[in-house]
C-alpha positions as CSV (number, residue, x, y, z in Angstrom):
1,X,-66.3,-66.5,57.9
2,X,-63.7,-68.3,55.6
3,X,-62.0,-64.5,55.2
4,X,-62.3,-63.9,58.8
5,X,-60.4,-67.0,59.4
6,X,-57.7,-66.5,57.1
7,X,-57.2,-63.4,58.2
8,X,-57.2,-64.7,61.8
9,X,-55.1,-67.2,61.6
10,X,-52.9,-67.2,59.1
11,X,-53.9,-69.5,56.1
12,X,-55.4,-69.3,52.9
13,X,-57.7,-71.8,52.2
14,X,-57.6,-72.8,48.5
15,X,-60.6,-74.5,49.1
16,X,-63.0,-73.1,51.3
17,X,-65.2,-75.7,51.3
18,X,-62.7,-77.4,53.4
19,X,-62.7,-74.5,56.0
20,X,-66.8,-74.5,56.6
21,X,-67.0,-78.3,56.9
22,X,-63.7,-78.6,59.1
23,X,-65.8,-75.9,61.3
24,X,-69.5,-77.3,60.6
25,X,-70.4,-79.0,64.1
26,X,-73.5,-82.0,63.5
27,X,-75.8,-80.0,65.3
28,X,-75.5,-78.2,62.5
29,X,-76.6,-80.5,60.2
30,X,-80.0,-81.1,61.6
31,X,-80.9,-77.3,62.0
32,X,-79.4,-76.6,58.1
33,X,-81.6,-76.4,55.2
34,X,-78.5,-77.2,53.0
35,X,-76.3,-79.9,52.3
36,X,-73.5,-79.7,54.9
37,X,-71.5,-82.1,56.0
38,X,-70.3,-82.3,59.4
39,X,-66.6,-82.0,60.2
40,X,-66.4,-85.8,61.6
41,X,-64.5,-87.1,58.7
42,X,-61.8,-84.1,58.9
43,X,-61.2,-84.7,62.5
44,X,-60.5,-88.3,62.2
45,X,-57.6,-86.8,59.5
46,X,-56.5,-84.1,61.6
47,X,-55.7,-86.0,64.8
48,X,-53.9,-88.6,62.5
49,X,-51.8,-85.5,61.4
50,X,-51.7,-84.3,64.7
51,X,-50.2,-86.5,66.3
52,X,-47.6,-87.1,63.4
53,X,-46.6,-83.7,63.9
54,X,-46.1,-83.4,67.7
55,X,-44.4,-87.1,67.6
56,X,-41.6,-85.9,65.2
57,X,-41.0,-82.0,67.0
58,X,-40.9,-84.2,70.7
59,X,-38.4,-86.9,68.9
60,X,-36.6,-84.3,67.4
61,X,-36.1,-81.6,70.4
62,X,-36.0,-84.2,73.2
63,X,-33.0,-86.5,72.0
64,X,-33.2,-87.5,76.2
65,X,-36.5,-88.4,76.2
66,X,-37.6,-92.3,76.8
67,X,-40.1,-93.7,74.9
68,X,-42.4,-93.1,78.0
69,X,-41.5,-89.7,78.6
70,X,-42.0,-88.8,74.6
71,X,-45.3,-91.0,74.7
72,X,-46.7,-88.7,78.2
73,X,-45.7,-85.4,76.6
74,X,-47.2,-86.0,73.5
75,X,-50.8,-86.8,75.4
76,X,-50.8,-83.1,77.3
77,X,-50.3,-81.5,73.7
78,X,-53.0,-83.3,72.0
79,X,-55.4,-83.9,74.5
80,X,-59.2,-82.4,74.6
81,X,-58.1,-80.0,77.5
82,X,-55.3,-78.6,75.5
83,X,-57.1,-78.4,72.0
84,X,-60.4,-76.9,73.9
85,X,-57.8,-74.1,75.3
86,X,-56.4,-73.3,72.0
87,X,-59.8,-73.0,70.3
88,X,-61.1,-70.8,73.0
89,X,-57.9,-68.5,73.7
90,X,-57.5,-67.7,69.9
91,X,-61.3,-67.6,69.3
92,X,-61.6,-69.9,67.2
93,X,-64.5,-71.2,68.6
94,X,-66.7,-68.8,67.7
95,X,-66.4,-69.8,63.9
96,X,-67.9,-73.6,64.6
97,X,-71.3,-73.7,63.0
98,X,-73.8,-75.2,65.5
99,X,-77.5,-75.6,66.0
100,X,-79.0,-72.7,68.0
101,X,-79.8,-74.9,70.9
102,X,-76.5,-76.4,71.1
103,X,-74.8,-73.4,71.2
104,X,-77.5,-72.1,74.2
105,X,-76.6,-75.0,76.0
106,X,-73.0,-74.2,76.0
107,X,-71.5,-75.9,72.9
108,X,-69.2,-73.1,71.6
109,X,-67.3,-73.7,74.9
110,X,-67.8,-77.4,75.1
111,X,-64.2,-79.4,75.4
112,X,-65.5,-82.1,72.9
113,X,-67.0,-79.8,70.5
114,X,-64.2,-77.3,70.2
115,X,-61.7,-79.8,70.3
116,X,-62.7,-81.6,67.5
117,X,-63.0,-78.4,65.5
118,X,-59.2,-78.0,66.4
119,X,-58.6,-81.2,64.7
120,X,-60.7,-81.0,62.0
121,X,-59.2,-77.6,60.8
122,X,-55.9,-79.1,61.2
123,X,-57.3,-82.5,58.8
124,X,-58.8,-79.3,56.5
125,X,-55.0,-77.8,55.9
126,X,-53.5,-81.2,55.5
127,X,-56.1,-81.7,52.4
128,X,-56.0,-78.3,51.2
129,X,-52.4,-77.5,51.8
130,X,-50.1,-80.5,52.3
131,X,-48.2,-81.4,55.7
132,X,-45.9,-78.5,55.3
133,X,-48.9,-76.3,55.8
134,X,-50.9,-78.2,59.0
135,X,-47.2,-77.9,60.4
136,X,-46.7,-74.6,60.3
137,X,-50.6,-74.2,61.8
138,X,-49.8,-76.6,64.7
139,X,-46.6,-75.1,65.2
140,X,-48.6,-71.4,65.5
141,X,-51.5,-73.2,67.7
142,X,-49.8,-75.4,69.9
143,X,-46.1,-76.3,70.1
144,X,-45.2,-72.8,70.4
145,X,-47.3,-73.0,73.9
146,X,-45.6,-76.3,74.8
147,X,-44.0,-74.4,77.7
148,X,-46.8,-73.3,79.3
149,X,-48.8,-76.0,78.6
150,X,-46.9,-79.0,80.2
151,X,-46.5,-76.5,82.9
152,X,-50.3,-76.6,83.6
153,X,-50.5,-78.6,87.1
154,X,-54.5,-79.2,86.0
155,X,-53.3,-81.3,82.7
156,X,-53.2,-84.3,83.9
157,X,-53.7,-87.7,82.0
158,X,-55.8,-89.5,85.3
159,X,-56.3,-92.9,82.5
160,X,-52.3,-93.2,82.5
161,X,-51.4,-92.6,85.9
162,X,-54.1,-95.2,86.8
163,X,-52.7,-97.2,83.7
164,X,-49.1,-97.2,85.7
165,X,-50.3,-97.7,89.2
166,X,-51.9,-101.2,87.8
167,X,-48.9,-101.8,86.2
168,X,-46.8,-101.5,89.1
169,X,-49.1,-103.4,91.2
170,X,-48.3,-106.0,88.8
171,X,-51.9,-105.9,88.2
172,X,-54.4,-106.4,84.8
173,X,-54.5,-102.7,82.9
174,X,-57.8,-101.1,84.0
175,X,-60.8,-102.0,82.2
176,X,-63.2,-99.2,80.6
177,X,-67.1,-99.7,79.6
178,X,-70.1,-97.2,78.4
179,X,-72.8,-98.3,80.5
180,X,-74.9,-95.3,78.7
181,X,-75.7,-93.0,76.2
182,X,-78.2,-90.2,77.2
183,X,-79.4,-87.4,74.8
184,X,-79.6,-86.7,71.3
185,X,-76.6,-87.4,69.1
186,X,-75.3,-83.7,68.8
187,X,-75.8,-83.2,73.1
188,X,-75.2,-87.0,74.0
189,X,-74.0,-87.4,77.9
190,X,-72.0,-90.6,78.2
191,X,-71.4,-92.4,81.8
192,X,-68.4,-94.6,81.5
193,X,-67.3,-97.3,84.4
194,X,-64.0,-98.1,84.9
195,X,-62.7,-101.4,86.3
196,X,-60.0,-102.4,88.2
197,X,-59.2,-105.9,89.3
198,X,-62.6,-106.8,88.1
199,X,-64.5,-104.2,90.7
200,X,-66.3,-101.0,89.2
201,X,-63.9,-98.6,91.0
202,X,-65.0,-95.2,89.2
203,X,-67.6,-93.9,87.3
204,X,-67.6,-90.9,85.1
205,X,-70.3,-88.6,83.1
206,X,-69.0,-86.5,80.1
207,X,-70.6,-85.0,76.6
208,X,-67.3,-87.0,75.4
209,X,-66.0,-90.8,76.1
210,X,-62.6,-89.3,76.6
211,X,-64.2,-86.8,79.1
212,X,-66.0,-89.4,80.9
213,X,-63.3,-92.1,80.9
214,X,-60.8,-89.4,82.4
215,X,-63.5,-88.6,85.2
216,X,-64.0,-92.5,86.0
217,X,-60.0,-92.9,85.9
218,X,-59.5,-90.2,88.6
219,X,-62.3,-91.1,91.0
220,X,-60.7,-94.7,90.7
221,X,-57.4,-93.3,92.0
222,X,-58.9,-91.2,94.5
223,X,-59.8,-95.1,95.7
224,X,-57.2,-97.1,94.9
225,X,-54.3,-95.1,96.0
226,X,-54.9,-94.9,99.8
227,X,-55.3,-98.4,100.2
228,X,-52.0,-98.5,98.3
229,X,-50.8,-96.1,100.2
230,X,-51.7,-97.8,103.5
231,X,-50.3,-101.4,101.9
232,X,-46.3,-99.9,101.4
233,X,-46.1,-98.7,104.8
């Protein structure tokens, strides 16, 4: 694998270690006779670095941007959507180490799975490499797509465009809450309400908070926005 991936993508890991637990899922983990170690740790790094990385390219290249404009474009490069594309469209995916069940249910094409991976690979270089090295990655994996990317009508942030309706409503920001956790922790289904002027004006299901938060958002504008529609004219 750890050859396969170097040859793939690019980078020579002087550690491998760092490869298979940046690409060890914690399904994994339960099914493993081994000691692995899941790639949590390395994803909290890597969309640290992540978004360092994207920050200073959009601050650098878009001198016109507002701090708004920078702050939205940033959230299309690093969001689940985007990192689940990249994972899938240069196979990278199909290195994650994952339970047999999880991947029968669908996890090597999970958002919130492969995602994460993206991330953690990207913590694994910054460790093994330097930032130098988790830029050139990013730069190979994402910014040279930025184009079509932010040109993707589907990539939409519903939890900002809800955040600024509020806002311009002159209203309180939009209040999210799990209201459950169903499954077991490596296939957990979370159902998120979101609240707006104290009434539960979406819910959402996803195998991610993010995912579900995202759902609730754009059911609540689904609701909110003809009545505000209806109130400007």
């Amino acid at each position: 694998m750890v050859a396969e991936f170097n040859g793939e993508f690019g980078y020579l890991f002087s550690h491998s270690g760092l490869l298979v637990e940046a690409l060890t899922h914690r399904s994994y983990i339960y099914s493993a006779t081994n000691s692995a170690r899941s790639n949590e740790r390395l994803e909290f790094l890597g969309d640290s670095v992540l978004g360092l990385i994207v920050s200073e390219h959009l601050f650098r290249t878009h001198p016109d941007f507002a701090e708004g404009d920078l702050t939205k474009t940033k959230a299309l490069l690093v969001n689940e959507i985007t990192l689940s594309k990249v994972a899938i469209e240069s196979k990278l995916n199909r290195f994650v180490l994952m339970s047999p069940e999880e991947e029968k249910s669908g996890g090597r094409e999970r958002n919130s799975i492969v995602s994460d991976a993206v991330e953690a690979v990207i913590g694994a270089i910054y460790v093994d490499g330097g930032l130098e090295s988790a830029r050139q990655f990013i730069r190979g994996a994402i910014l040279s797509r930025s184009r079509e990317i932010l040109s993707d009508a589907t990539q939409r942030n519903y939890k900002g465009e809800l955040l600024e309706l509020m806002q311009s409503k002159g209203q309180e920001p939009p209040y999210y809450e799990v209201v459950s956790e169903e499954g077991p922790d490596h296939e957990k289904i979370f159902t998120v309400v979101v609240r707006t002027n104290g009434e539960i004006t979406g819910t959402g299901m996803g195998s991610s908070k993010k995912e579900a938060e995202q759902q609730a958002a754009c059911l609540s504008l689904q609701k909110i926005k003809p009545d505000n529609d209806n109130q400007s004219r």
